[in-house]
N, C-alpha and C positions, 0 to 999 in steps of 0.2 A: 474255605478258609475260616469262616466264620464258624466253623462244627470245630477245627483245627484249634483255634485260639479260646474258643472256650472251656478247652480242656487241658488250658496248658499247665506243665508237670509242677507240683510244688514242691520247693525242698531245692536243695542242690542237688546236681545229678550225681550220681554213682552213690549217692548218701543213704543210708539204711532207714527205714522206717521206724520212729520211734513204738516202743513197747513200754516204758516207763510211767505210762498215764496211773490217775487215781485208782483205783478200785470201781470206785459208782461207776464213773466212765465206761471200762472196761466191759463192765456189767452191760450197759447200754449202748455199747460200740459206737461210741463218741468219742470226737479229738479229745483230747484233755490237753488244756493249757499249761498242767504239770507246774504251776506255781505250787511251793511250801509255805505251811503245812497244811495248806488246802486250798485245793485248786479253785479257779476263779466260776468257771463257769457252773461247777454244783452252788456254790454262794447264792452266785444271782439266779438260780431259778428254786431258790430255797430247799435246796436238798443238804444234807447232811455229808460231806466227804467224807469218806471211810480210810482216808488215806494210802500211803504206797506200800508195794512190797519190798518188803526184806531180798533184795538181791538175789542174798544166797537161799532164801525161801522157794524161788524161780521155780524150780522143776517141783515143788511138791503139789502147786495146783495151776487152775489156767481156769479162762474162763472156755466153757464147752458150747456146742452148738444152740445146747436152748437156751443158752440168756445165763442159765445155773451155773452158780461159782459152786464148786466141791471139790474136797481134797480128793485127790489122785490115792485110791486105795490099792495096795499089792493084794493079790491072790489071799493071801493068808489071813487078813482082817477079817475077811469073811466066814471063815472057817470056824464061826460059832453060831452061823446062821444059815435055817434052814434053804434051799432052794427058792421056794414062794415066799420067803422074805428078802432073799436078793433080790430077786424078782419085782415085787412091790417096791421097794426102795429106788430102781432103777424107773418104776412108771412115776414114782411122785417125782423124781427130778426131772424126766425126760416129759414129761405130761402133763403132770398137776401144779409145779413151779411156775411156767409160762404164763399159767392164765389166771391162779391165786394175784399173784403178785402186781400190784399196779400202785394207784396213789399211795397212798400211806405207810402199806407193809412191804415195801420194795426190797428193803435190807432182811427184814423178816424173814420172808419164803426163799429168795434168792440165794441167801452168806449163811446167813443164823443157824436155820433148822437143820439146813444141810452138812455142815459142821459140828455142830454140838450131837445132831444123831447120833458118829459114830462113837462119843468120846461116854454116852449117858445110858445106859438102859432104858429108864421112866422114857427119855425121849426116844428113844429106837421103838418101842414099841408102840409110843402110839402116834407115831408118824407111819410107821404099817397099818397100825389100823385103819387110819384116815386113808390113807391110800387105795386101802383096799372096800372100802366102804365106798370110796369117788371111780374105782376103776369095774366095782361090779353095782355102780347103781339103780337103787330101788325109789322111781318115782311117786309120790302118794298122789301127783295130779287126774292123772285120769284116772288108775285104777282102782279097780275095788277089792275089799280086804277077800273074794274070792280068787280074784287073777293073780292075785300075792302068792296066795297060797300053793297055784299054782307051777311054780317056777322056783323048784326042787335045786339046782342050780345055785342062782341066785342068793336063794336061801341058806343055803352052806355058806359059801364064800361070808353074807354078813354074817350067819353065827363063827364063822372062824375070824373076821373080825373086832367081834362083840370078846371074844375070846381073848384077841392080843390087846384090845381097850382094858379089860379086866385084870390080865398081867401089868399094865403101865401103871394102874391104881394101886396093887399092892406092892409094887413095887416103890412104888413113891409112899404110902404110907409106912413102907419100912423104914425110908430115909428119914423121912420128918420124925419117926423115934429114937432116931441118932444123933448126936451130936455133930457137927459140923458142915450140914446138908447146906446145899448151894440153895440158898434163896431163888436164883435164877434156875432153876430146875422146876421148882414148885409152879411158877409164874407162866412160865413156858408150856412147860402140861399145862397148866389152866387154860390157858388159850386155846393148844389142839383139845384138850376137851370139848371145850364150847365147837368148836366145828364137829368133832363125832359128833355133838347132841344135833345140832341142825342139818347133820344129814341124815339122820336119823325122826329129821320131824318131829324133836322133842324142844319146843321153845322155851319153855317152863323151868326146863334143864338146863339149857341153854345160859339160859338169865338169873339163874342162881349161881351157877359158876362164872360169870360175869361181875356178879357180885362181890364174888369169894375175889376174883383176882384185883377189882380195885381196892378191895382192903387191904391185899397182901401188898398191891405195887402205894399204897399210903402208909400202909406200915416201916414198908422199907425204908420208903423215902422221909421218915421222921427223921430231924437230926438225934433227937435222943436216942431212937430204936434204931439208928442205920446201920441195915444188913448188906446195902451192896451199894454200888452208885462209887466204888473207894479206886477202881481203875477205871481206864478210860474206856474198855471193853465191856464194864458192867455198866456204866453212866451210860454208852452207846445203846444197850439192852432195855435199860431203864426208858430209856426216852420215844424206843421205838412200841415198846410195849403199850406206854402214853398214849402214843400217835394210833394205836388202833385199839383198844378202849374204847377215848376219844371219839372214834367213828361210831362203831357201835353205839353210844350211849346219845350220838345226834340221831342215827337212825333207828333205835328202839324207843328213842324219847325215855333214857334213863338216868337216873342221878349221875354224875360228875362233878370234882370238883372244878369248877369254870369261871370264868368273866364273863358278867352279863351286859359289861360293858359295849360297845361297837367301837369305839377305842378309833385310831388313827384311821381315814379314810385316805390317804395318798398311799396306797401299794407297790410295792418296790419287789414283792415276789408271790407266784401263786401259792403259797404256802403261808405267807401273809392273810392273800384274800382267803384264804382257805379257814385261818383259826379265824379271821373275821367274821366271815359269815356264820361259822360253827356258835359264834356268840349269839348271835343274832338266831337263831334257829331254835337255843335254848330259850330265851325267850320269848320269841313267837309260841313254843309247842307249852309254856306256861300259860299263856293269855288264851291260845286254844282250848287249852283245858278246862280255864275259868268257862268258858263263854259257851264249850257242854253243857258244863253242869250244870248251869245256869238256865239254859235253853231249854235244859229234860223236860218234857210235859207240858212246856207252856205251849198254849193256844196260838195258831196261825198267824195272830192278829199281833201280836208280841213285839213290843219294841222296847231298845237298849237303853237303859241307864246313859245318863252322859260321862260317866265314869267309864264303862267300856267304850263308847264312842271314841273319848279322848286317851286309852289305851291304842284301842287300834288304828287311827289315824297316825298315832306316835311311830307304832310301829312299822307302819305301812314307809311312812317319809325314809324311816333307816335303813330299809329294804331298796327304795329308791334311794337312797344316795349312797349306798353299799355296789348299786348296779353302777352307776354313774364314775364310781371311783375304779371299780373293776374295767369297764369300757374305755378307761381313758390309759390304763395301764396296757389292757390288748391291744389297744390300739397304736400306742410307740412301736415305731418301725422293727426294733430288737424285743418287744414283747413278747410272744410267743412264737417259736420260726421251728421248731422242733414236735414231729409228730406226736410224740408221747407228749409232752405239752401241752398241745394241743386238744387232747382228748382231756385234759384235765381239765382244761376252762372249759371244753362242753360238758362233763359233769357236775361243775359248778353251775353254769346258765340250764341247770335239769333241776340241779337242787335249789337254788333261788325259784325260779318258777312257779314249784313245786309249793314251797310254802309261802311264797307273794300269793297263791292263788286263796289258801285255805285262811290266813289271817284276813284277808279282803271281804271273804265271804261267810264267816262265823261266824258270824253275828245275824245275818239271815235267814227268815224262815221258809224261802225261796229256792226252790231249785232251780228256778228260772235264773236265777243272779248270775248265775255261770254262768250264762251267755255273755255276759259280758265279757270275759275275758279270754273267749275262741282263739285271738290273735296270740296270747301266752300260750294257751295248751299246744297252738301248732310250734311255737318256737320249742318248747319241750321235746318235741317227739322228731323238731330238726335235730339240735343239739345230740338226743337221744341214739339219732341215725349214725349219729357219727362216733358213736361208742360202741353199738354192735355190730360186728360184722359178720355179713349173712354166713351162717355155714350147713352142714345137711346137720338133720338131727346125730348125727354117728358121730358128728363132730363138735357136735355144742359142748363149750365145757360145760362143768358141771357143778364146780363149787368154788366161792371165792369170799372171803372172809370180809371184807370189805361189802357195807351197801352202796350200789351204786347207782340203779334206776328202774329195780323193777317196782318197790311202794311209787314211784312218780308215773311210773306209764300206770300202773295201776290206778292210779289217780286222776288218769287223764281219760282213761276206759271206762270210770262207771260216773265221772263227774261232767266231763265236753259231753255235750249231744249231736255233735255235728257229727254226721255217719262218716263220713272220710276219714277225721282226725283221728276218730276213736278208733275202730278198725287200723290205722297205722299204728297204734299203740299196741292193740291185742297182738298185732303180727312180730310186732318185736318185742314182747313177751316172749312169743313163739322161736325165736331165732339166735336171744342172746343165752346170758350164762342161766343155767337149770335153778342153782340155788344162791341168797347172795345174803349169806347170816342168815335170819330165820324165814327169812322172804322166797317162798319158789314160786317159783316165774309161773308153770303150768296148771296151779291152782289156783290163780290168781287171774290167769287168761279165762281158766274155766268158767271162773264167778264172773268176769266179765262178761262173756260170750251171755248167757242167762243172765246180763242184766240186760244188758243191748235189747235182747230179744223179746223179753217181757216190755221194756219201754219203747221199742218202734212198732210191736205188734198192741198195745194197747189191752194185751190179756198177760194173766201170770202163768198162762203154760204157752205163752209164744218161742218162736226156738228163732236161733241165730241164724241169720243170715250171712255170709262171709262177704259175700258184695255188698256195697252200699247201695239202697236207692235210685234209680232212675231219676227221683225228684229229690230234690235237696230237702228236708221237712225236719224242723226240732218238734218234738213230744213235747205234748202240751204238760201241762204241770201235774194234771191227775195222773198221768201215764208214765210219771221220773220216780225213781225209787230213793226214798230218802237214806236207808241202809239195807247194807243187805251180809248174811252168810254160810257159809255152808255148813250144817251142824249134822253129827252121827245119833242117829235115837233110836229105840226099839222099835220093830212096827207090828203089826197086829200078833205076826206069830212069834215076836219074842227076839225075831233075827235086829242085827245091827243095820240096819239104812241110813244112807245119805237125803238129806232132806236140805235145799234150797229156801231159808229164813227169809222174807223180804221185808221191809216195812215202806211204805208212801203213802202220802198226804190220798186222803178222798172227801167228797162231798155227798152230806146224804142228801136227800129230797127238800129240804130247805138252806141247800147252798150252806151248810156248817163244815168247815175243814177239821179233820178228827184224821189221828195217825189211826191205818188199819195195821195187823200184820197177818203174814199170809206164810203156809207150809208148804213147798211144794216138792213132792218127793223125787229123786233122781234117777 
């Protein structure tokens, strides 16, 4: 009776099921409260409501099996595109939508691209490309530019590719010498551009077109120069385009315009805490920077200005009470009760973490100092667990626009020395998304795996071990790498080799600490 009653039927009986919810909802196959002109429950958890449909709109779209809103296209739309461009178009929705799409660009990958595709050439085309760049990808982690070579296949697929990326650029430079070209086309390509560059392993490219797009979305948004933002459909475009920017520019550590402020600490939505801590991040990765440059060269023995002192203590308290305000918001009964939610506050307690750890210890010349803070790196890589979910390599997605935790496991792989911790980090390297913006996961495990094993073996040609220890033992200090990476250089006979950079503290014969660095070939 107890199985009986807690399942009893809601609604009055013989009553139909409402379909008249928001959009977002729909998208995320949630009740929707269906208040006007925006529903309640996108409000309080700080999402954007997209609002309702046009009744008599009904049959032209629905939401489909994978999460993806797209118009319902007849036979004949397509009939200007070749086979393996339906084709592609069909795996970015059915494939590459699902796992792009999460905090930030939700409306992005989801509504946006998948609509404006068929209405734009610049954007048809290089959402094919992307596509087919994510559906025949080419890893640079383990490989070598021989085994590249080798996979003839492969090969194709990206130069045809590289192919349909090269039609969306002249194609768009044709617009931009016409009169009356949609600002929102330009903006748009600029974004899927920047994802061709990072799947393609070109960051450099990547962060120039990153560039280009926040000055077009500042120009836009000038009142003097205002090119779009004038409907509520372009202001929607504008704001989402913002919101993942935004991202980018906290996880490449790049200019934006921002509040360095920490601004109100009582949280009312994770999108709140979200631009909150994004303030606070930009700040921290400013005082980092100082507190490099600062550090370059100087001797072991090196201590701070009370000016930096009294920066990063400042910093440190905002971080603590940024945590404090965020815990007392997850903690109300109604705080977060919904799975996707859910994973969003553990990629916020990944990214607090992450930079509560490096602002704490910037300032030392110590790689011992990280030990203190063992109990944060394991809370990282819990948080962490709850965002990847384990799948076979065949299944790991593969590219998602948004950074979300692979610089933090990273960061917990070559900085924790605790053999468990670290290793739980490498492994989900191993298991989540392949690339996340210019960050891939498998070369990023690789450099860890070689640091591990340089510092529990006490030599620089020590190799990794996948289990940890029998005995529990931190490296001592001469045996921690202070940096390290992986650089491409000639080797005797003129070929390209991968070569393993390290540098760590040593002691020569009268106990003097002096940076070595060391080459070791791969």
């Amino acid at each position: 009776m107890a199985l009986l009653k807690s399942r009893t039927r809601q609604g009055q009986l013989g009553s139909r099921k409402s379909h008249d919810g928001c959009i977002t909802c729909k998208i995320r196959k949630l009740k929707c409260d269906e208040q006007r002109p925006a529903c309640k429950r996108c409000q309080t958890t700080g999402r954007k409501c997209d609002g309702y449909i046009d009744p008599r709109a009904k049959g032209f779209w629905s939401p489909s099996t994978n999460l993806a809103i797209v118009q319902v296209q007849t036979p004949s739309t397509y009939a200007s595109f070749t086979q393996v461009e339906v084709q592609s178009f069909e795996f970015f929705v059915r494939r590459v939508v699902p796992y792009c799409s999460r905090t930030v660009d939700e409306h992005f990958w989801r509504l946006l691209l998948p609509q404006l595709s068929h209405s734009d050439p610049v954007i048809w085309d290089a959402v094919i490309a992307l596509s087919s760049l994510i559906q025949h990808f080419q890893s640079s982690g383990r490989s070598t530019v021989a085994e590249i070579s080798t996979a003839p296949v492969v090969k194709r697929e990206h130069r045809r590719a590289l192919a349909w990326y090269g039609k969306s650029i002249a194609r768009l430079r044709a617009q931009l010498n016409q009169p009356g070209t949609r600002s929102i086309t330009a903006v748009i390509s600029c974004i899927l551009y920047i994802c061709i560059e990072c799947l393609q392993d070109h960051p450099s490219e990547a962060i120039a077109l990153y560039q280009r797009a926040v000055a077009m979305t500042e120009t836009m948004a000038d009142p003097e120069n205002r090119t779009w933002g004038s409907t509520q459909s372009e202001s929607s475009v504008q704001s989402t385009v913002r919101a993942l920017l935004q991202n980018m520019s906290a996880s490449q550590r790049l200019p934006l315009g921002r509040s360095r402020v920490l601004g109100d600490t009582n949280f009312e939505t994770l999108a709140a805490a979200r631009d909150s801590l994004y303030a606070l991040l930009f700040a921290a990765h400013d005082f980092i920077v100082d507190a490099r440059t600062i550090t370059f060269n100087k001797p072991k023995e090196w201590t701070p200005s009370s000016d930096l002192i009294h920066r990063q203590q400042q910093l440190r308290k905002d971080f603590l009470k940024w945590r404090s305000a965020f815990e007392d918001m997850t903690s109300c009964p109604d705080g977060v009760s919904i799975q996707d939610e859910a994973e969003q506050c553990s990629l916020l307690h990944v990214v607090y973490a992450y930079y509560f750890t490096l602002v704490c210890t910037c300032l030392s010349m110590y790689e011992t100092d990280f030990d203190d803070y063992l109990p944060v790196f394991q809370n990282l890589v819990d948080h962490a667990s709850r965002i990847i979910t384990p799948r076979s390599e065949e299944q790991r997605p593969v590219f998602m626009f948004e950074t979300r935790v692979i610089p933090s496991l990273f960061g917990v792989a070559v900085k924790c020395r605790h053999p468990v911790i670290r290793r739980q980090a490498i492994s989900l390297l191993r298991h989540g998304t392949q690339v996340e913006n210019t960050w891939r996961a498998d070369t990023m495990a690789d450099i860890a795996e070689w640091s591990v094993g340089i510092e529990e073996s006490g030599s620089i040609y020590g190799a990794f071990c996948p289990e940890p220890p029998a005995q529990i033992e931190l490296p001592p200090e001469h045996h921690r790498l202070h940096w390290s990476q992986v650089v491409e250089l000639p080797d005797s006979t003129g070929r390209a080799t991968k070569f393993h950079q390290v540098q760590k503290w040593e002691q020569d014969d009268r106990h003097v600490w002096s940076l070595v660095n060391h080459m070791v070939r791969l």
